[in-house]
C-alpha positions in Angstrom: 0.0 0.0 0.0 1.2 3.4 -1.2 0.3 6.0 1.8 -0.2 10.2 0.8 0.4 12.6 3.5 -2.0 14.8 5.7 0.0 17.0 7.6 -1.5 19.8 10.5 0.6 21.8 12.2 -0.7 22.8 16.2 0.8 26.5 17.2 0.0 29.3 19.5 -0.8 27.4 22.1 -1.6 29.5 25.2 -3.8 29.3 28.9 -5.4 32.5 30.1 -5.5 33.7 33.2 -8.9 32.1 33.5 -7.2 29.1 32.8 -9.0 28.4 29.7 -6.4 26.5 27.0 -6.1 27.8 23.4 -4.0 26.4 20.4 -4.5 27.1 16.4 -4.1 24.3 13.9 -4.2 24.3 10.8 -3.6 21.6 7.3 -0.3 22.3 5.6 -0.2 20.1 3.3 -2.6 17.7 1.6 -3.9 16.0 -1.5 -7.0 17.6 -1.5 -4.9 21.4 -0.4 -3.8 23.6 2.4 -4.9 26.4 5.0 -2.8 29.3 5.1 -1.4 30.6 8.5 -3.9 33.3 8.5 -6.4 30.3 7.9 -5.5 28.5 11.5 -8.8 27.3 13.3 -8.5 27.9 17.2 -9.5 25.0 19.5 -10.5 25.4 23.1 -9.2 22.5 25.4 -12.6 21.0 27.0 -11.7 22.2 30.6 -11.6 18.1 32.0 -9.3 16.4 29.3 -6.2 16.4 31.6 -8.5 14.8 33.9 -9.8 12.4 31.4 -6.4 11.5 30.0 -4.9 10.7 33.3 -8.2 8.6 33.9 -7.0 6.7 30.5 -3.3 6.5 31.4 -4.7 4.3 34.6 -7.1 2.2 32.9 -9.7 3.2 34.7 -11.9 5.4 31.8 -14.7 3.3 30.5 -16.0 2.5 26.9 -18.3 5.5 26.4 -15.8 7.7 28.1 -12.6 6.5 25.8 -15.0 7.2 23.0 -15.6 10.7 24.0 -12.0 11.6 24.5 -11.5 10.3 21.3 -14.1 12.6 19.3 -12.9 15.8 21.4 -9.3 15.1 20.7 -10.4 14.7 17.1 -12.7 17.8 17.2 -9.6 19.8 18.6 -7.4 18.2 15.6 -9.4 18.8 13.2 -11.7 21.8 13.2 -14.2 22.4 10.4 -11.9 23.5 7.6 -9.3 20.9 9.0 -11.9 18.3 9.1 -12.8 18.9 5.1 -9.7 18.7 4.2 -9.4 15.4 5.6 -12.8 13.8 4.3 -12.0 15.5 1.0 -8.2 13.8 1.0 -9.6 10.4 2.2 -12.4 10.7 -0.7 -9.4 11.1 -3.1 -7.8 7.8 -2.8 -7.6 5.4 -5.0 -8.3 1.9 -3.7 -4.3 1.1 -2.9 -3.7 3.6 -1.3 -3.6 5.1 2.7 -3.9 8.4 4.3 -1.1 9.7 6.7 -1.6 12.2 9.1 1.5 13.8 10.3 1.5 16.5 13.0 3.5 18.9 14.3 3.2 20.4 17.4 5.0 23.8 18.4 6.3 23.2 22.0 7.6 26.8 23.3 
């Protein structure tokens, strides 16, 4: 199998002083096209995913909550614009081939 790259790049990550976490992200690169920087879709860290991740890390989240942390980890990922560009890329594949999402996360 022949795999195409997805790639999103997460930036400006920042917390407020209300402690509310912020980060844009935005597609770089992929076979269906790109955002531009000025293009970046902000996602809002749900207030309880620390929480819920060290809950996972233990083993002790259940079904229905792995399956939540899963779409809001994908809703932060890939916001609307994001998203398309994803359904669009994975539309575009022929039947040997994969999609690859590579990400890049800004850590300063």
């Amino acid at each position: 199998m022949q795999y195409r790259n997805l790639n999103l790049e997460a930036f400006d990550y920042h917390r407020a002083e209300d402690g509310v976490e912020r980060f844009r992200v935005r597609v770089t690169g992929s076979p269906a096209g790109e955002q531009k920087h000025a293009h970046a879709e902000e996602g809002t860290v749900p207030p309880d995913l620390r929480k819920r991740l060290r809950r996972l890390e233990r083993r002790t989240l259940d079904l229905p909550g792995m399956i939540a942390l899963g779409e809001d980890l994908a809703a932060l990922l890939f916001p609307p614009r994001a998203r398309e560009l994803l359904t669009l890329s994975r539309a575009g594949l022929d039947d040997d081939e994969g999609l690859r999402i590579r990400l890049k996360v800004h850590t300063y």
